[in-house]
HTML snippet that shows the backbone in 3Dmol.js (N, CA, C, O; Angstrom):
<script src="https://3Dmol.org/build/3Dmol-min.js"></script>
<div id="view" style="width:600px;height:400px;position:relative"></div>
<script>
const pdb = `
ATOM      1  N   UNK A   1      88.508  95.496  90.798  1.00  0.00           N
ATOM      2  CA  UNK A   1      89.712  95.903  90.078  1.00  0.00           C
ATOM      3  C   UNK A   1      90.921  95.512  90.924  1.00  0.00           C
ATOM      4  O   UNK A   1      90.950  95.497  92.154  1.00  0.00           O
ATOM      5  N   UNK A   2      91.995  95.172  90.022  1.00  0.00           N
ATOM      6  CA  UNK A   2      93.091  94.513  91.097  1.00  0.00           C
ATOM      7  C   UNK A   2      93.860  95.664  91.545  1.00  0.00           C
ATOM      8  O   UNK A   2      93.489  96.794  91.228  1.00  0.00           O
ATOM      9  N   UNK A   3      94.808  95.493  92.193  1.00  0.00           N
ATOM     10  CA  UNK A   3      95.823  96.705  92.386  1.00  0.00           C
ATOM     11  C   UNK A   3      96.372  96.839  91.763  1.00  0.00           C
ATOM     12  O   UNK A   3      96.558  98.024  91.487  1.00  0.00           O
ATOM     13  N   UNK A   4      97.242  95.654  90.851  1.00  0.00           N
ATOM     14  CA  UNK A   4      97.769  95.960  90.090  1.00  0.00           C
ATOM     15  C   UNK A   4      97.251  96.803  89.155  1.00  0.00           C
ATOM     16  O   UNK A   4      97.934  97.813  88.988  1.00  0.00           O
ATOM     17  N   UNK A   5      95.827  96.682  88.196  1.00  0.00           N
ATOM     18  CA  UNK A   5      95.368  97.606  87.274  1.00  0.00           C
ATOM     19  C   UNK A   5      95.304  99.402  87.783  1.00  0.00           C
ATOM     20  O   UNK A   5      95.410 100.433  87.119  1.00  0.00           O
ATOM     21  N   UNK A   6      95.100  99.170  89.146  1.00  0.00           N
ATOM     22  CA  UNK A   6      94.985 100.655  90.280  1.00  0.00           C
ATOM     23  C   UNK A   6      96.595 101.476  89.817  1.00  0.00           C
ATOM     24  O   UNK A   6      96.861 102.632  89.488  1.00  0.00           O
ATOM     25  N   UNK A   7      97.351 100.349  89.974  1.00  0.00           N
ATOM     26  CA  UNK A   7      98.818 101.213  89.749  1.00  0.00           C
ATOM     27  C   UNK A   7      98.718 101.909  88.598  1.00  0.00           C
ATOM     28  O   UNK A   7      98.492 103.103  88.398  1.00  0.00           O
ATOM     29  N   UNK A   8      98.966 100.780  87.686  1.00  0.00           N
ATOM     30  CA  UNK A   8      99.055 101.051  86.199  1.00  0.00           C
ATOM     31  C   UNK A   8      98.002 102.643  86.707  1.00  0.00           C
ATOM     32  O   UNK A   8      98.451 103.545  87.415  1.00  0.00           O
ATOM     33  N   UNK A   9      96.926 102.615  86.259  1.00  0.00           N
ATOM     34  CA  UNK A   9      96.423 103.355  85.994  1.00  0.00           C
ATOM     35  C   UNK A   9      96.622 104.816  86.882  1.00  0.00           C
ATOM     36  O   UNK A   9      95.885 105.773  86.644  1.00  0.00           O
ATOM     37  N   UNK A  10      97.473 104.871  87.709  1.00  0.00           N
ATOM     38  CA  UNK A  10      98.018 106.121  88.323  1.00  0.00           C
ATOM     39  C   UNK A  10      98.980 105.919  87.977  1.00  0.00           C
ATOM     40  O   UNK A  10      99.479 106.913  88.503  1.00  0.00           O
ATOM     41  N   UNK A  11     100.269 105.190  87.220  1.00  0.00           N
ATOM     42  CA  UNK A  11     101.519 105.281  86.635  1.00  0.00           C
ATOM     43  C   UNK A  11     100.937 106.376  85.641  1.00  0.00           C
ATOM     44  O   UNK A  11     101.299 107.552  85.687  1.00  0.00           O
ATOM     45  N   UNK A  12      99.989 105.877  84.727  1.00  0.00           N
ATOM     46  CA  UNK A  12      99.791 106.663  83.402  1.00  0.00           C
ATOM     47  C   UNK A  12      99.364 108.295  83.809  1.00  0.00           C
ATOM     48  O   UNK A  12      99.917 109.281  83.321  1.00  0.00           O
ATOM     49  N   UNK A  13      98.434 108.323  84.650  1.00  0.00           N
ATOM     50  CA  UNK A  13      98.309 109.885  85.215  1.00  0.00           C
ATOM     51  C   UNK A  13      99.488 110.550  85.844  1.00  0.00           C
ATOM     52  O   UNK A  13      99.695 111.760  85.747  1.00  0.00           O
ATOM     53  N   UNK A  14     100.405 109.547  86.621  1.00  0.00           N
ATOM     54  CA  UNK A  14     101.454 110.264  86.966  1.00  0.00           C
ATOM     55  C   UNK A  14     102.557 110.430  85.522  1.00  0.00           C
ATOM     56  O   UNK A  14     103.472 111.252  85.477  1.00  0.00           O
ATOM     57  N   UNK A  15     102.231 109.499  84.465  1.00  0.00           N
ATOM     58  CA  UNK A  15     103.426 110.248  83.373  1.00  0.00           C
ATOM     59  C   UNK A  15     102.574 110.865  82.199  1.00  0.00           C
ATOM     60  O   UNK A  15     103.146 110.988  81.116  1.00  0.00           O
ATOM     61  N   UNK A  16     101.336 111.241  82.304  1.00  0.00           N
ATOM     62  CA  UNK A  16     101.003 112.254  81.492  1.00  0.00           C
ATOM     63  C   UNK A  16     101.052 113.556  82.282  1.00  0.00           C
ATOM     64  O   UNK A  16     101.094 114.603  81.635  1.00  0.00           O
ATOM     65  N   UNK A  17     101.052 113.608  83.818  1.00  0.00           N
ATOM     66  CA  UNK A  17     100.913 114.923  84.209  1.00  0.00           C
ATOM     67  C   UNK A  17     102.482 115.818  83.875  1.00  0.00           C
ATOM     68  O   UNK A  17     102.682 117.007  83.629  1.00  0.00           O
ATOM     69  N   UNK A  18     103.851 114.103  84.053  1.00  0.00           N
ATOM     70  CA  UNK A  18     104.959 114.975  83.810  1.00  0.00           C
ATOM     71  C   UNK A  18     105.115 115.579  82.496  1.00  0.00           C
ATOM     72  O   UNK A  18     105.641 116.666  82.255  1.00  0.00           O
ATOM     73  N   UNK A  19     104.676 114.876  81.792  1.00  0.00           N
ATOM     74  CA  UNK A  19     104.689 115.197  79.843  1.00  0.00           C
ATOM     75  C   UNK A  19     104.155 116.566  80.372  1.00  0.00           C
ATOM     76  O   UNK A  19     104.959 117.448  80.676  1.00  0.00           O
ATOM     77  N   UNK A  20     102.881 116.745  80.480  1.00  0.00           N
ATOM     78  CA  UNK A  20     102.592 118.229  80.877  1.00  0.00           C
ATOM     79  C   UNK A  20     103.733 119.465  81.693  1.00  0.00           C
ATOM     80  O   UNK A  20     104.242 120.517  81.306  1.00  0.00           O
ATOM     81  N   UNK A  21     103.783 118.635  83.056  1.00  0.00           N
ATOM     82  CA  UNK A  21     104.798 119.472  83.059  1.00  0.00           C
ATOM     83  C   UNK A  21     106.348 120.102  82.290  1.00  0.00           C
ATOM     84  O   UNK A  21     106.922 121.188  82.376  1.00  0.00           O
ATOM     85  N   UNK A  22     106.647 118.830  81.536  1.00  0.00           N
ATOM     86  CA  UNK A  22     108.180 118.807  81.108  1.00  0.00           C
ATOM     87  C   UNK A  22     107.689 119.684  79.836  1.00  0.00           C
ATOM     88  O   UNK A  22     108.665 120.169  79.264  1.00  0.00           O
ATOM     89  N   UNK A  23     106.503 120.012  79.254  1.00  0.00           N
ATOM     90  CA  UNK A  23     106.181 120.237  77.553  1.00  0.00           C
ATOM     91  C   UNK A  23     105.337 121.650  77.510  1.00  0.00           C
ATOM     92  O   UNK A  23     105.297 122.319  76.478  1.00  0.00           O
ATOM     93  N   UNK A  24     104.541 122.119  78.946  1.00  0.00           N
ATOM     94  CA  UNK A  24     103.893 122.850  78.994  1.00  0.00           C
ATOM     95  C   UNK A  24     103.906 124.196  80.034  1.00  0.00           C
ATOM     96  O   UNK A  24     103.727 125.413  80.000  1.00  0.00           O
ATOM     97  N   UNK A  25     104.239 123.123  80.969  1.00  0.00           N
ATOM     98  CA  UNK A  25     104.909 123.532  82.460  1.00  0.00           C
ATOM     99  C   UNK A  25     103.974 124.003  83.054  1.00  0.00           C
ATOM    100  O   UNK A  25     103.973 125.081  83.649  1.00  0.00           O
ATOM    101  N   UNK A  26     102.881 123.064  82.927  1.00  0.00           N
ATOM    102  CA  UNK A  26     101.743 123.137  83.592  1.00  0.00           C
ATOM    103  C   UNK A  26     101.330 121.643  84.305  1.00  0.00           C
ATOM    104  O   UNK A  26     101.546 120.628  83.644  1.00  0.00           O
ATOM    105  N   UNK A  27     100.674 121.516  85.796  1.00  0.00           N
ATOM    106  CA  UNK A  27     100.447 120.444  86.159  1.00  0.00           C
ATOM    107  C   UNK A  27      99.158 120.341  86.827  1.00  0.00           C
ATOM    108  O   UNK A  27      98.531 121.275  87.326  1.00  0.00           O
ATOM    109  N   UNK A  28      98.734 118.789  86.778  1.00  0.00           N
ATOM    110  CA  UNK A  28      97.341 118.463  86.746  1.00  0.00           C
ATOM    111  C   UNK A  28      96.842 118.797  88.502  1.00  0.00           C
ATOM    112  O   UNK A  28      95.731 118.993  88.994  1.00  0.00           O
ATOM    113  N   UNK A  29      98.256 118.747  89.119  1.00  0.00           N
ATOM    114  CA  UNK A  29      98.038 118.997  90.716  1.00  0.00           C
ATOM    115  C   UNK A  29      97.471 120.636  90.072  1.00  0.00           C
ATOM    116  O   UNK A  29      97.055 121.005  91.170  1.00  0.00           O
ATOM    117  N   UNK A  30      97.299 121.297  89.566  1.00  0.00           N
ATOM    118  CA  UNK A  30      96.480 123.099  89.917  1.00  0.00           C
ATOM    119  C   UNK A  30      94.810 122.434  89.096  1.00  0.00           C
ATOM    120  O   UNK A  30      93.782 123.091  88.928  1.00  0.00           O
ATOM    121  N   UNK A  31      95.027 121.145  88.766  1.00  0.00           N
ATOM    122  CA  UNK A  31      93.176 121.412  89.130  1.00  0.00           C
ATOM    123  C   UNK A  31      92.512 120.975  90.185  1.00  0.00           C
ATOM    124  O   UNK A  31      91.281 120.980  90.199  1.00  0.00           O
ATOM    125  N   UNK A  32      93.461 120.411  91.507  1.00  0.00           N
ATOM    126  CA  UNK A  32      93.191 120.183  92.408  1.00  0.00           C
ATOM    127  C   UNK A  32      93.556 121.287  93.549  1.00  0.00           C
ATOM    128  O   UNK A  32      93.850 121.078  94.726  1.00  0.00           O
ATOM    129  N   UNK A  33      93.464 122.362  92.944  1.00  0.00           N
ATOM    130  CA  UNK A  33      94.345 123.190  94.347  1.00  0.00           C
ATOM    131  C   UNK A  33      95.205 124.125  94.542  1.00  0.00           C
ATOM    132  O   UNK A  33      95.344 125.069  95.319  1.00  0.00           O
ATOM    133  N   UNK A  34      95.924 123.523  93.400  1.00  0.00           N
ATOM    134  CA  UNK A  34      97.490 123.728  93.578  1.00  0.00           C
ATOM    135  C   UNK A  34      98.787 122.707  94.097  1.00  0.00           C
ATOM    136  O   UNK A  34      98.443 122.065  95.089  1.00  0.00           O
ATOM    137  N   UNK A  35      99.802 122.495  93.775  1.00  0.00           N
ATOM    138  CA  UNK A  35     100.649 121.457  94.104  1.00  0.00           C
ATOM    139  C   UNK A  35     100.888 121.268  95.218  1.00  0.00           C
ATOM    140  O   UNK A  35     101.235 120.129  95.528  1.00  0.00           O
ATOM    141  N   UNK A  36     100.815 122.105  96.054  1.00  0.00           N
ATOM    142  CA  UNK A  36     100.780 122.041  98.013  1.00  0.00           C
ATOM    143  C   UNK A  36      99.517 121.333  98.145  1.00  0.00           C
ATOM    144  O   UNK A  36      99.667 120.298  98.794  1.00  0.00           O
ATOM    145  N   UNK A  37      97.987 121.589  97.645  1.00  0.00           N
ATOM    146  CA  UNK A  37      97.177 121.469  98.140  1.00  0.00           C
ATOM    147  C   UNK A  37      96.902 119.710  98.929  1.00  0.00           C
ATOM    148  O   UNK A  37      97.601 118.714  98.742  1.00  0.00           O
ATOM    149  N   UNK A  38      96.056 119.795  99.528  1.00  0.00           N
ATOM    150  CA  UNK A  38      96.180 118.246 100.663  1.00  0.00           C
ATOM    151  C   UNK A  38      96.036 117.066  99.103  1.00  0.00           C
ATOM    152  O   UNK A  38      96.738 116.086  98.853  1.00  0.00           O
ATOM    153  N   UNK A  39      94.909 117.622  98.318  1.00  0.00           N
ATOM    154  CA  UNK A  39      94.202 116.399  97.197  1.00  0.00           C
ATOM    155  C   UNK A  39      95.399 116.452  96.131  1.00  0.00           C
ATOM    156  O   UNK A  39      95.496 115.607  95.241  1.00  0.00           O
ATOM    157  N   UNK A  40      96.066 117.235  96.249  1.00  0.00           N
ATOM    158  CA  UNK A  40      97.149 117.109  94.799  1.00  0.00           C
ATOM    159  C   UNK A  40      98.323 116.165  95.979  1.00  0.00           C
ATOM    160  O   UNK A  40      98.699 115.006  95.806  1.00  0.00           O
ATOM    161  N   UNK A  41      98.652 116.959  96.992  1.00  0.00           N
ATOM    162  CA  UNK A  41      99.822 115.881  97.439  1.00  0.00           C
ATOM    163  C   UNK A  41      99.148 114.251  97.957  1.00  0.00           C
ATOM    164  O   UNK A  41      99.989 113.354  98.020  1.00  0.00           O
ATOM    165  N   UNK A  42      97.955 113.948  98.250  1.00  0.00           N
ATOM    166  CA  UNK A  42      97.831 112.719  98.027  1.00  0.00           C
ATOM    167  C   UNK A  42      97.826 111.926  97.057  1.00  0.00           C
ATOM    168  O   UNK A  42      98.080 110.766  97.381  1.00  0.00           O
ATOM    169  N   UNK A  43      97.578 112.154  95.670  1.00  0.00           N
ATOM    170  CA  UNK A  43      97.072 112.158  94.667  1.00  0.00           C
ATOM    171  C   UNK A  43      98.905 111.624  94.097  1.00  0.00           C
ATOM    172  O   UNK A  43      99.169 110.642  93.403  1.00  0.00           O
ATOM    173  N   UNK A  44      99.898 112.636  94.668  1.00  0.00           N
ATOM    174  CA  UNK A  44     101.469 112.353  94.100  1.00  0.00           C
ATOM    175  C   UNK A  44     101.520 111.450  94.719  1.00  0.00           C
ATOM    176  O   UNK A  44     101.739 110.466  94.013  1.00  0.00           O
ATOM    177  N   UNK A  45     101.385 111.108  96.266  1.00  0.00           N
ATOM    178  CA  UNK A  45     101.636 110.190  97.048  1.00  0.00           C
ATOM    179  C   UNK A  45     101.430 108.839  96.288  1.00  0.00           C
ATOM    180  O   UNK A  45     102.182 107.992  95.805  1.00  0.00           O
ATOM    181  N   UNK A  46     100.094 109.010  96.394  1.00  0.00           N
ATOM    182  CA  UNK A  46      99.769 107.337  95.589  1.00  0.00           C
ATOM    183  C   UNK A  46     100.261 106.986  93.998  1.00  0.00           C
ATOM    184  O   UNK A  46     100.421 105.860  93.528  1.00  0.00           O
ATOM    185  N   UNK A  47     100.425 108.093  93.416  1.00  0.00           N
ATOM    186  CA  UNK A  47     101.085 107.869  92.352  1.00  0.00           C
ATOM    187  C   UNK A  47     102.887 107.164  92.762  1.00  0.00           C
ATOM    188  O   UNK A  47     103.487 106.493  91.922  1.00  0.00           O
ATOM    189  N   UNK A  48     103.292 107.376  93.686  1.00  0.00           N
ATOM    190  CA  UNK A  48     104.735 107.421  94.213  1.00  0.00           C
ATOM    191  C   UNK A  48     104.500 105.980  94.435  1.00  0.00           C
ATOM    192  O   UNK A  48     105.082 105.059  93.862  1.00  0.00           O
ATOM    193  N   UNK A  49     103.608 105.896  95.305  1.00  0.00           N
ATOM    194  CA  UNK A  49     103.283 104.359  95.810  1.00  0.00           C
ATOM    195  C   UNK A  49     103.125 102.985  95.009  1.00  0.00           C
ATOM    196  O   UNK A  49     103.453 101.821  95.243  1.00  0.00           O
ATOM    197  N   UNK A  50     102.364 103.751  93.776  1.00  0.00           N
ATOM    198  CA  UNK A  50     101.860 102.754  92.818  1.00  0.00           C
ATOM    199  C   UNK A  50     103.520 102.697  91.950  1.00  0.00           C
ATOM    200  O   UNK A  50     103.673 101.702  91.241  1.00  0.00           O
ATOM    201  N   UNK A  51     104.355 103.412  91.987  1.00  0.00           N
ATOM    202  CA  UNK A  51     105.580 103.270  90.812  1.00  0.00           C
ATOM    203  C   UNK A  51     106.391 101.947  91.756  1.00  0.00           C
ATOM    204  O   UNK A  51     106.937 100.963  91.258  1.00  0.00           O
ATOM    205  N   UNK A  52     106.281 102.259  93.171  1.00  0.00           N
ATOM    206  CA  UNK A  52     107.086 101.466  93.795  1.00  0.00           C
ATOM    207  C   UNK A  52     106.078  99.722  93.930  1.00  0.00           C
ATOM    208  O   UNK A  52     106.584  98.602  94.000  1.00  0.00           O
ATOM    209  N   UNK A  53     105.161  99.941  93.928  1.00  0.00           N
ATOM    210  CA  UNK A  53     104.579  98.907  94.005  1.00  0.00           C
ATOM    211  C   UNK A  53     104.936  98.000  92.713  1.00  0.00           C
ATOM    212  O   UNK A  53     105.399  96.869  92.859  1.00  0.00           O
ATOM    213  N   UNK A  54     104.666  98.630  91.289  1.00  0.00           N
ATOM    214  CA  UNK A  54     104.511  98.029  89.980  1.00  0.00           C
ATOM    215  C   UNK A  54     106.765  97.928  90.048  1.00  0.00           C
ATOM    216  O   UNK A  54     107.316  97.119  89.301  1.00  0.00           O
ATOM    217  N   UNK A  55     107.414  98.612  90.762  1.00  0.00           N
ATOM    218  CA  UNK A  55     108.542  97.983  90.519  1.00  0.00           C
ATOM    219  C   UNK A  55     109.194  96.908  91.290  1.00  0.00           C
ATOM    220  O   UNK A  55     110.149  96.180  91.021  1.00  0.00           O
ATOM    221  N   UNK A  56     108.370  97.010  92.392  1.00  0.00           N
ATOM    222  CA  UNK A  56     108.862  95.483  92.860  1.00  0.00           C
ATOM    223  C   UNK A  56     107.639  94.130  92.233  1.00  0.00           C
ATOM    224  O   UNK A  56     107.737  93.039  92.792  1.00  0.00           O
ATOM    225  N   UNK A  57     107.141  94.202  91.713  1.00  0.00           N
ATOM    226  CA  UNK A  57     106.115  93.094  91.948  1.00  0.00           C
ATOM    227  C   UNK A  57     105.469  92.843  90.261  1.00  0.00           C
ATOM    228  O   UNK A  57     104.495  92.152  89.960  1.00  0.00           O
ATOM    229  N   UNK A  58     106.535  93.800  89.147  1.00  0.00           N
ATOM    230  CA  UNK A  58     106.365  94.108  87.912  1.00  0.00           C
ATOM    231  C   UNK A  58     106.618  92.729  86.939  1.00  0.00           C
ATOM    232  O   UNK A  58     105.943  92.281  86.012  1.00  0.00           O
ATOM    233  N   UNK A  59     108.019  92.205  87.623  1.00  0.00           N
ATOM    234  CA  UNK A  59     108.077  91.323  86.848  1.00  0.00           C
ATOM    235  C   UNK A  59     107.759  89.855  87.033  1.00  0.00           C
ATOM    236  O   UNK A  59     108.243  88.950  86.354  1.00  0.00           O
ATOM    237  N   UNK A  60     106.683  89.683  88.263  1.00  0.00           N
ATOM    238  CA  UNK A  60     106.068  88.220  88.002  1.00  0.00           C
ATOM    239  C   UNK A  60     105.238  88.022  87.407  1.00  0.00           C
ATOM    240  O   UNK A  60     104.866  86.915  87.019  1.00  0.00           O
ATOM    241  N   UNK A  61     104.507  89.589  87.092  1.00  0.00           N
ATOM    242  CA  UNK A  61     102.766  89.518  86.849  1.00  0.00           C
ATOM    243  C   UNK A  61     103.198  90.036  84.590  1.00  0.00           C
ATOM    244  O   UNK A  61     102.528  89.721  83.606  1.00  0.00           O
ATOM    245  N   UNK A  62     104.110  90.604  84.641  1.00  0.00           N
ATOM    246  CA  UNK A  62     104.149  90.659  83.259  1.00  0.00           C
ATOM    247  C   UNK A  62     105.030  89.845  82.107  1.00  0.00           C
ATOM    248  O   UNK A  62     106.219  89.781  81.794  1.00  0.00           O
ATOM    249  N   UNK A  63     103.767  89.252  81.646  1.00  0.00           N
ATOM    250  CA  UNK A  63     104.231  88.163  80.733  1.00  0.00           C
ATOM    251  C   UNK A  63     105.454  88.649  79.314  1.00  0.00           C
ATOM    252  O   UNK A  63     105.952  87.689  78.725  1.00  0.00           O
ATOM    253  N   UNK A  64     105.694  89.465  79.041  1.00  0.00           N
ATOM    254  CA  UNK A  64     106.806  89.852  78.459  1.00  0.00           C
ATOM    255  C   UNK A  64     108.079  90.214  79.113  1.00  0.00           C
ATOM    256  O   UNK A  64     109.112  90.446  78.485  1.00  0.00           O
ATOM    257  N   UNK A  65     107.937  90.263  80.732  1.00  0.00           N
ATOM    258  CA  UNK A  65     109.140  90.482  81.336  1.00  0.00           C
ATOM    259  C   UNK A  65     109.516  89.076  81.811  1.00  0.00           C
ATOM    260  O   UNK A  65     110.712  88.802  81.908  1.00  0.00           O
ATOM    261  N   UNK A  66     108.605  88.185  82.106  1.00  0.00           N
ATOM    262  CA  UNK A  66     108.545  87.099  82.843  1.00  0.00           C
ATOM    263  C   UNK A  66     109.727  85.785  81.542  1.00  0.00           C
ATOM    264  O   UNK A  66     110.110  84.642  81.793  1.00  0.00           O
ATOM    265  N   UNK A  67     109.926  86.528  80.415  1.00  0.00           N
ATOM    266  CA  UNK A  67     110.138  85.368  79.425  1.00  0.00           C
ATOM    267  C   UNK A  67     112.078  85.107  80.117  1.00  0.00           C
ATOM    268  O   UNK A  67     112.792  84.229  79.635  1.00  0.00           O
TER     269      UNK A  67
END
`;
const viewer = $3Dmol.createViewer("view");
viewer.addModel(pdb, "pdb");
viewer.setStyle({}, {cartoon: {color: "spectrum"}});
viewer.zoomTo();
viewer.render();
</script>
């Protein structure tokens, strides 16, 4: 699997957990723990990582941005 697909696919967990939070006000970090816990703050981390990754490096690899 590339990284790129790795991002994407923690972009989408990181913006369904906010939908949750912003709609429910509940977040996916308390099935890990709790939002302090070590597996929920890594878990944001790499989500953080993957937004910055897919925004620098977003628009060579996507063919609708690339036009």
């Amino acid at each position: 699997m590339s990284l790129h697909k790795i991002a994407y696919v923690l972009l989408l967990i990181g913006g369904l957990n906010w939908l949750l939070v912003g709609g429910f006000h509940w977040s996916l970090g308390l099935l890990f723990g709790g939002d302090m816990a070590m597996a929920s703050r890594v878990i944001y981390v790499l989500v953080g990582l993957s937004a910055l990754y897919e925004l620098f490096s977003h628009k060579g690899r996507c063919k609708e941005c690339a036009m």
